[in-house]
TIMI-246784 format. One record per residue (C-alpha): chain; residue in three letters; y negated, x negated, z negated. Coordinates in nm, 4 decimals, padded with zeros to 6 digits, always signed. Each point is the difference from the previous one (the first is absolute). Example, Ala and Ser with C-alpha at 12.3 -4.5 7.8 and 13.67 -1.06 7.14 Angstrom:
BEGIN
SITE / cadena / residuo / yy / xx / zz
SITE / A / ala / +00.4500 / -01.2300 / -00.7800
SITE / A / ser / -00.3440 / -00.1370 / +00.0660
//
This chain:
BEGIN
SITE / cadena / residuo / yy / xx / zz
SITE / A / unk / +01.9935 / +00.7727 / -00.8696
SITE / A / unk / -00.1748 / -00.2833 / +00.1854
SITE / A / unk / -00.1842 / +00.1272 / +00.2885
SITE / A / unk / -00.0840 / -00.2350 / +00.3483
SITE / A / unk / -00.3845 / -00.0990 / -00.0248
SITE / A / unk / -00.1392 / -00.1250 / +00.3780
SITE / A / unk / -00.2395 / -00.2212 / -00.0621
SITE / A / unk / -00.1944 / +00.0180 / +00.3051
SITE / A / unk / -00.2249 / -00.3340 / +00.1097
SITE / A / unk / -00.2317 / +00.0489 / +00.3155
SITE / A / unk / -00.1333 / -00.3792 / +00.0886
SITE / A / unk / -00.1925 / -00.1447 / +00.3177
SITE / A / unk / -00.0410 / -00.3510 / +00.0020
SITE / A / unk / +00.0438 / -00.0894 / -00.3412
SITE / A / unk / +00.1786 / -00.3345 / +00.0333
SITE / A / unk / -00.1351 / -00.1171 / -00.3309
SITE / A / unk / +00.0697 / +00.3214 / -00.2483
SITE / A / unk / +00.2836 / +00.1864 / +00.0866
SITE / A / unk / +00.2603 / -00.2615 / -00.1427
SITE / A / unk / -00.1968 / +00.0868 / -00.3134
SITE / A / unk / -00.0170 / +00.3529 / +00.0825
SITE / A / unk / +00.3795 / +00.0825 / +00.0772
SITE / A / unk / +00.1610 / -00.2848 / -00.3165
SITE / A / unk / -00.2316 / +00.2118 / -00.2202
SITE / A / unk / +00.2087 / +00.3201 / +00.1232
SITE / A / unk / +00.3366 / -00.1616 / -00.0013
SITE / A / unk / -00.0376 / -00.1286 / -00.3502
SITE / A / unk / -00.0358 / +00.3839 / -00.1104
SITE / A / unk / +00.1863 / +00.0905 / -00.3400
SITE / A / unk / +00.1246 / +00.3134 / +00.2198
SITE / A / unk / +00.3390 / -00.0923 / +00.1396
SITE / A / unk / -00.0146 / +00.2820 / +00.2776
SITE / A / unk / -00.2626 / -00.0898 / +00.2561
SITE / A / unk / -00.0642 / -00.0905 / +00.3759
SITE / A / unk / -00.2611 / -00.1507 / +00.0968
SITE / A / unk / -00.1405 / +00.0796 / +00.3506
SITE / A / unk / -00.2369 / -00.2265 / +00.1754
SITE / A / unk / -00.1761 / +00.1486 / +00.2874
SITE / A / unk / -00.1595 / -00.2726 / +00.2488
SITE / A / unk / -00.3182 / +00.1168 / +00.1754
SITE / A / unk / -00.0040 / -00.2598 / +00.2825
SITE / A / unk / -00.0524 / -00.2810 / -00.2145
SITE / A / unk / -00.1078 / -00.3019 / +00.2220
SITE / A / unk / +00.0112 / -00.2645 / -00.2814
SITE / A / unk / +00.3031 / -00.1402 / -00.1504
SITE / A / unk / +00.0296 / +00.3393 / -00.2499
SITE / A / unk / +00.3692 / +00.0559 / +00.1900
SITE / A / unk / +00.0943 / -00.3443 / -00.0597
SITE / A / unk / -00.0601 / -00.0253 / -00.3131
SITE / A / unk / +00.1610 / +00.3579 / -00.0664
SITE / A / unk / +00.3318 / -00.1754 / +00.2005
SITE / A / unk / +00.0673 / -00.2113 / -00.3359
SITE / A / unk / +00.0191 / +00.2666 / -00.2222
SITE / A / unk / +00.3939 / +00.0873 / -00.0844
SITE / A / unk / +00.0705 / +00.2691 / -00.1589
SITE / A / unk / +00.2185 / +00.3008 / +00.1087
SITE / A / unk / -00.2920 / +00.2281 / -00.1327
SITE / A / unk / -00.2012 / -00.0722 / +00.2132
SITE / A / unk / -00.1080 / +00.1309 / +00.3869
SITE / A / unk / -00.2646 / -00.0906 / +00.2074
SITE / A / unk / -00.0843 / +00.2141 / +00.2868
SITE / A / unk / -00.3230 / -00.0132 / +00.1946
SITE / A / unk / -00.1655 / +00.0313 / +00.3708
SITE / A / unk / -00.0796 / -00.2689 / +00.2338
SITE / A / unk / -00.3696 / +00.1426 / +00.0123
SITE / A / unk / -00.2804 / +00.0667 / -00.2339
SITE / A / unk / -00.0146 / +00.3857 / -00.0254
SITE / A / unk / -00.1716 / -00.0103 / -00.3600
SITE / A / unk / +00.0364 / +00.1302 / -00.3702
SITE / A / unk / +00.0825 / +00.3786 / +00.0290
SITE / A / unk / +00.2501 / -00.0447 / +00.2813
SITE / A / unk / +00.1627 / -00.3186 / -00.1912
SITE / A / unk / +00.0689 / +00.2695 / -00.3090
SITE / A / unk / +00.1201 / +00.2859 / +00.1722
SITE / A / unk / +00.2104 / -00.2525 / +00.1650
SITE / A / unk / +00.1102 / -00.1229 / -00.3635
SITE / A / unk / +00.0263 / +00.3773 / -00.0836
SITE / A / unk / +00.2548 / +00.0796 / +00.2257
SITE / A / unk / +00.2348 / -00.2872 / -00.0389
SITE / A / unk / +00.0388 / +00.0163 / -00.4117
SITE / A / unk / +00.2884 / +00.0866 / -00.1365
SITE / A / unk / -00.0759 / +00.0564 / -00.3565
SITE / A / unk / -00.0650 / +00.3262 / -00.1944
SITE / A / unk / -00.3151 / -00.1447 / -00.1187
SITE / A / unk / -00.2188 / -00.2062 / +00.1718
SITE / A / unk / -00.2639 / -00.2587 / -00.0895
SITE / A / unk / -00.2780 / -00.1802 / +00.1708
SITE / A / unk / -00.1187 / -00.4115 / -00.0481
SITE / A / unk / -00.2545 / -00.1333 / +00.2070
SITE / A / unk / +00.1095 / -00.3014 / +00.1640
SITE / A / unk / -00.2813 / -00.2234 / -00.1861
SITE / A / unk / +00.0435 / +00.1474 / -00.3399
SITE / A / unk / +00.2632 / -00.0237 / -00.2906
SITE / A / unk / +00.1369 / +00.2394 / -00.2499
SITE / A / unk / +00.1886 / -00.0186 / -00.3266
SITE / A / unk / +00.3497 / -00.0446 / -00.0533
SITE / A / unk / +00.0739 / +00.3407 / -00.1666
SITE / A / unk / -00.2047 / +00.1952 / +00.2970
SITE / A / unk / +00.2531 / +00.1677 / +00.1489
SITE / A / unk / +00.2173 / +00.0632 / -00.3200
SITE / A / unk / -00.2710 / +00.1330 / -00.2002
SITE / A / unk / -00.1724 / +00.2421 / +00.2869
SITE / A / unk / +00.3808 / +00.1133 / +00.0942
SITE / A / unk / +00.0789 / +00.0988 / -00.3648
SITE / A / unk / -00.3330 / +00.1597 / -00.0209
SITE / A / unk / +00.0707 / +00.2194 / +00.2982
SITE / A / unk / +00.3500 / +00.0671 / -00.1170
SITE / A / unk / -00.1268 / +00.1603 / -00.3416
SITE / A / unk / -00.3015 / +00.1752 / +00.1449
SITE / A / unk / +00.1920 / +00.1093 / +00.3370
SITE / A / unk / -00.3280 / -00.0828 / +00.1608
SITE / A / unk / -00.0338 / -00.0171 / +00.3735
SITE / A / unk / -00.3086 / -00.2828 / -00.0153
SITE / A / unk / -00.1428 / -00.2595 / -00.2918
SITE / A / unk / -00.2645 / -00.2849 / +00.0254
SITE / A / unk / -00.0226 / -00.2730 / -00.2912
SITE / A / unk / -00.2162 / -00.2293 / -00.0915
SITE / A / unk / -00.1193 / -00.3009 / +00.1703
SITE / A / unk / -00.1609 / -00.3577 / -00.0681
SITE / A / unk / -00.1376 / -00.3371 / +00.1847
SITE / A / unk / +00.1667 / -00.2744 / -00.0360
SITE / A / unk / +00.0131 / -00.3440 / +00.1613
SITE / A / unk / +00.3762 / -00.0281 / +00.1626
SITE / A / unk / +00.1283 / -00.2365 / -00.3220
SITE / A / unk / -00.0760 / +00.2578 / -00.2271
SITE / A / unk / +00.2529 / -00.0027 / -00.2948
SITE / A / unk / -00.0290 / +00.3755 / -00.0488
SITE / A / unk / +00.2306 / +00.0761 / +00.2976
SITE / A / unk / +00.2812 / -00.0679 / -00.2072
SITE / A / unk / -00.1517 / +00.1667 / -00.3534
SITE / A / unk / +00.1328 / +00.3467 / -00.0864
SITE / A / unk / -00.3128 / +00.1704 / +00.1108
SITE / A / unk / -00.3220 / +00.0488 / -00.1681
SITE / A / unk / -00.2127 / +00.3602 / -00.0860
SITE / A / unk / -00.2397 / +00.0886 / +00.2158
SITE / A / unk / -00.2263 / +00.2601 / -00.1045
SITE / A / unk / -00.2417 / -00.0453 / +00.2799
SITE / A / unk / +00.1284 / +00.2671 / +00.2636
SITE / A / unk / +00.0107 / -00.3225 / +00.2630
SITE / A / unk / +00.1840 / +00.0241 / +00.2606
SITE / A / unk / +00.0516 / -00.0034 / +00.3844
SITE / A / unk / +00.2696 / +00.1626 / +00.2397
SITE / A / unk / +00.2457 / -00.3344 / +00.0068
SITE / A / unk / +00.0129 / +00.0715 / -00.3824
SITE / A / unk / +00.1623 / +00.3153 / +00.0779
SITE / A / unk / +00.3902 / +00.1196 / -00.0118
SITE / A / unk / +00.0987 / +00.3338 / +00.1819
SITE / A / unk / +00.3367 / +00.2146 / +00.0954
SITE / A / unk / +00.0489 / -00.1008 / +00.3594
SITE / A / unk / +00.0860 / +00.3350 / +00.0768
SITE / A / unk / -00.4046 / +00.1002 / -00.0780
SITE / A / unk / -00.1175 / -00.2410 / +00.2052
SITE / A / unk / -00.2890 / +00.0999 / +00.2435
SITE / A / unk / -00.0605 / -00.2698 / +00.3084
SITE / A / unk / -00.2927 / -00.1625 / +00.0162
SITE / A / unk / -00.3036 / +00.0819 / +00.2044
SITE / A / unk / -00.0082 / -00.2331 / +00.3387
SITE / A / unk / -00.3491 / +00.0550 / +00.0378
SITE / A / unk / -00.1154 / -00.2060 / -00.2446
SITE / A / unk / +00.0840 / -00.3954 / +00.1265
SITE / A / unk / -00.1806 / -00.2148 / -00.1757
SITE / A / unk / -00.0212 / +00.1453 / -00.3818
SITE / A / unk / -00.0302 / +00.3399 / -00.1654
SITE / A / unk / +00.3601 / +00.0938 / +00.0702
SITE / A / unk / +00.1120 / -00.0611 / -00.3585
SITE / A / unk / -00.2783 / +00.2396 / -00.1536
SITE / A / unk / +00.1113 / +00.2994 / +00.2427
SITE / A / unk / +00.3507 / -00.0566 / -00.0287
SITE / A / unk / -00.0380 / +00.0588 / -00.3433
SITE / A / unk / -00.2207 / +00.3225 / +00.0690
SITE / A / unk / +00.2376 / +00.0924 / +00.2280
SITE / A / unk / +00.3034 / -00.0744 / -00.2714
SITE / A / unk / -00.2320 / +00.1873 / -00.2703
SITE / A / unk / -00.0558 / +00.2762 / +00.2195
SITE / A / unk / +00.3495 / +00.0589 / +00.0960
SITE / A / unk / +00.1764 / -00.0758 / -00.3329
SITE / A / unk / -00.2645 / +00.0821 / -00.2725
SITE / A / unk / -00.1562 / -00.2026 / -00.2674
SITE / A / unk / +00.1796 / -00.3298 / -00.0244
SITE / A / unk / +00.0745 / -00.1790 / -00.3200
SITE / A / unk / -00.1813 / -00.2943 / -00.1481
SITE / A / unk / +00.2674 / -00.2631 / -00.2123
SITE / A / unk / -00.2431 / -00.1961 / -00.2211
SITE / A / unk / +00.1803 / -00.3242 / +00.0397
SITE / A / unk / -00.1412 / -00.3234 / +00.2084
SITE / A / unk / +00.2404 / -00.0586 / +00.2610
SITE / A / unk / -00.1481 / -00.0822 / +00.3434
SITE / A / unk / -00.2357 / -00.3259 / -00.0008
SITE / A / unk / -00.2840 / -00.0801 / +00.3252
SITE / A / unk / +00.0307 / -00.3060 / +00.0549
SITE / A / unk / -00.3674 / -00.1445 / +00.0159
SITE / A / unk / -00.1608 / -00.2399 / +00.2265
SITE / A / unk / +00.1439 / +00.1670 / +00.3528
SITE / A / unk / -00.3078 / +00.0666 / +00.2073
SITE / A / unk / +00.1975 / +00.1196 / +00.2969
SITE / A / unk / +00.1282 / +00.3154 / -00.1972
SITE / A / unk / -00.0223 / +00.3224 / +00.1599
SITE / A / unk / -00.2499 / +00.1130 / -00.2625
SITE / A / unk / -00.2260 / -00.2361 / +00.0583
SITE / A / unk / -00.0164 / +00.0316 / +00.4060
SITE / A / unk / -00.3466 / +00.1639 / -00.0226
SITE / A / unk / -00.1299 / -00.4121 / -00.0149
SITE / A / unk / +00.2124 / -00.0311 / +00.3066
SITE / A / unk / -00.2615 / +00.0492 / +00.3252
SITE / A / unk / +00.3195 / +00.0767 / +00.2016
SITE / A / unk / +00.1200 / +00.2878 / -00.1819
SITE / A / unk / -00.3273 / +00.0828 / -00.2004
SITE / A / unk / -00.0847 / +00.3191 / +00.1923
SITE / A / unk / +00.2866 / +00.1571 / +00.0043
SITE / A / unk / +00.0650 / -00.0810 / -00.3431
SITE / A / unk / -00.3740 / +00.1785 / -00.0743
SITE / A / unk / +00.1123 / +00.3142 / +00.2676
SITE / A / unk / +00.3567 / +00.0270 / -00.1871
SITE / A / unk / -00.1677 / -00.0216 / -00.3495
SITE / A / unk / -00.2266 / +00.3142 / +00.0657
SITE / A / unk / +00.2805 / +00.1545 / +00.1836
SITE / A / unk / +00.2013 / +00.0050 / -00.3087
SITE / A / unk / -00.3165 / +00.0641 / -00.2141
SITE / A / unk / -00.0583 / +00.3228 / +00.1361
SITE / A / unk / +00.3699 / +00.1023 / +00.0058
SITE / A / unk / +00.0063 / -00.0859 / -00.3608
SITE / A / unk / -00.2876 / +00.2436 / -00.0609
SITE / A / unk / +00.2008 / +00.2776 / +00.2001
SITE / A / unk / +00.3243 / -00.0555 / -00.1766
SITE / A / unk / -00.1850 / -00.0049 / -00.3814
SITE / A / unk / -00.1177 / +00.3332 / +00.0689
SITE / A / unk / +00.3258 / +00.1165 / +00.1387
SITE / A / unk / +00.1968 / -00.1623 / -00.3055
SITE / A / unk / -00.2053 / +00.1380 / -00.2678
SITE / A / unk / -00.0052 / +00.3368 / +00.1729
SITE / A / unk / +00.3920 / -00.0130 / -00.0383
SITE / A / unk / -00.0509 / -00.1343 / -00.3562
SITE / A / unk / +00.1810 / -00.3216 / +00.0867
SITE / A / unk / -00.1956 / -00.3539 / -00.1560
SITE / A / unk / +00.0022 / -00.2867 / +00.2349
SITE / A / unk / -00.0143 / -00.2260 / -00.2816
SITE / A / unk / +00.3319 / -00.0743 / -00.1549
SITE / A / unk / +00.1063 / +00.1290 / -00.3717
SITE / A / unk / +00.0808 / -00.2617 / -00.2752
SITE / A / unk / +00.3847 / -00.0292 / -00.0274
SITE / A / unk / +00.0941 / +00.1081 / -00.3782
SITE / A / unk / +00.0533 / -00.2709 / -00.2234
SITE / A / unk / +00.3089 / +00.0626 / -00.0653
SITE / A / unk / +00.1482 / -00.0168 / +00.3372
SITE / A / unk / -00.2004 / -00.3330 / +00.0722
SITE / A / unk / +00.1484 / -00.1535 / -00.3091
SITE / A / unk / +00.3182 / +00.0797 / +00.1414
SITE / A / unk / -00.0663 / -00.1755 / +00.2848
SITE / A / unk / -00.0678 / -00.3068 / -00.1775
SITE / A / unk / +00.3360 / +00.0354 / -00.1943
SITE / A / unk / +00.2065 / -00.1546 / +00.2568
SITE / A / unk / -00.2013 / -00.3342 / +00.0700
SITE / A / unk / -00.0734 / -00.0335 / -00.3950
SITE / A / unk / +00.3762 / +00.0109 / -00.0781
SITE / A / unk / +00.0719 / -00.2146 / +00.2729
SITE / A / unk / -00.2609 / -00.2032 / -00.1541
SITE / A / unk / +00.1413 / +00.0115 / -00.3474
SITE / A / unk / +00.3851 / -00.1052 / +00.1321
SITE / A / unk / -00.1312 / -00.2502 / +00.1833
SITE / A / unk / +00.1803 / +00.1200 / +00.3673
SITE / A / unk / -00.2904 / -00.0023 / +00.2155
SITE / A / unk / -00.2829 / -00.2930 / +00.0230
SITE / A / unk / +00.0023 / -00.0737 / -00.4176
SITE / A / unk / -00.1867 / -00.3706 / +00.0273
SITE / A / unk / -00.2191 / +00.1439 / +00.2987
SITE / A / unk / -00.1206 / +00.2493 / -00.2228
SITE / A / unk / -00.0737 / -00.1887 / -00.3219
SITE / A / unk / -00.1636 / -00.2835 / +00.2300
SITE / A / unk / -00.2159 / +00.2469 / +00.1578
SITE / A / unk / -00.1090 / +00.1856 / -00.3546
SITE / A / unk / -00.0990 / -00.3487 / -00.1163
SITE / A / unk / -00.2266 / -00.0549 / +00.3238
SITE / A / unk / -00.1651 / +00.3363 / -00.0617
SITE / A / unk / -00.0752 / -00.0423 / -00.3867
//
């Protein structure tokens, strides 16, 4: 049984990506998704260009002022609908078969919380639309992540300006245990954006609270490891078993082979790549 996935977009003036961002999302292989755009206050033409999008899928809901990152995904927390729940950055892509390969893998594992793998990728990247690739290399960051939205912890306000991704998920690992890890490249950072929230420690606005939030969440990490491995719980995720990750590939492979979902794409985009 197909299960609603919320894929949930935070953006503040992003005028130039999130057409990218949300198309990527819509073109999922998954048929049952919503995609929920929150609006931080944007003061470029990011609601504008949000305005053209139709598609019944989608909602876009937002605030009038700039309240930053944390209270933009509670916000999206509490207005999904979906059992599970996704995140996508509003200046970064993912692959076609995200959500339907993450969902199936948290169907057959009846896991509360996974991460996969993640890539650059410049924003005409032809693996978008490739069933995914292997990735062996553990890489990964929160908006790679899929979790029950019923598991969902809020995020901390006090960090504003970056950080709150890295103790949401010690806050998610804490409450729900060792998350899962599905081997498959499926989120791409988009390169080339200077103004992204990870790189704000260049910005001499921001830069000291940046510095004050990342030893804030330095030395909470240090509490919480001992406190995890004193309850025997890993914060790093375990490797999904093979045979549940092949799985979820079996879907977008046969939808490959029958030629029902993005067939030319595909082969176009394995001939750019080899």
């Amino acid at each position: 049984m197909l299960r609603l996935v919320s894929i949930l977009v935070p953006t503040y003036n992003r005028e130039s990506t999130i057409a990218d961002a949300v198309e990527c999302c819509l073109r999922q292989s998954y048929p049952e998704i919503e995609v929920v755009v929150w609006d931080d206050g944007s003061t470029d033409g990011t609601l504008g260009v949000l305005s053209k999008i139709k598609d019944e899928r989608l909602r876009i809901i937002g605030t009038t002022t700039n309240q930053g990152e944390p209270s933009a995904r509670n916000g999206l927390l509490r207005e999904a609908k979906g059992k599970y729940c996704c995140w996508l950055d509003s200046d970064d892509m993912m692959n076609m078969y995200r959500v339907e390969s993450q969902a199936v893998t948290l169907d057959l594992l009846e896991a509360p919380y996974l991460l996969s793998g993640m890539d650059f990728a410049d924003r005409d990247d032809s693996r978008f639309y490739c069933p995914p690739r292997i990735s062996w290399t553990m890489s990964h960051c929160i908006a790679s992540s899929m979790f029950r939205r019923s598991f969902a912890v809020p995020f901390d306000t006090r960090f504003k300006v970056a950080c709150c991704d890295m103790k949401w998920h010690l806050d998610m690992v804490r409450s729900v245990g060792t998350p899962w890890y599905l081997p498959l490249q499926l989120y791409y950072v988009i390169r080339d954006q200077g103004n992204r929230l990870s790189c704000q420690d260049k910005n001499p606005v921001v830069s000291k609270e940046y510095a004050d939030t990342k030893e804030l969440i330095k030395n909470e990490r240090l509490v919480a490891a001992k406190e995890l491995r004193w309850r025997g719980i890993s914060y790093y995720p375990n490797i999904v078993p093979s045979q549940v990750m092949a799985e979820s590939l079996s879907v977008p492979y046969l939808q490959i082979h029958e030629n029902k979902l993005g067939y030319n794409a595909w082969i176009a985009a394995d001939k750019a790549i080899t």
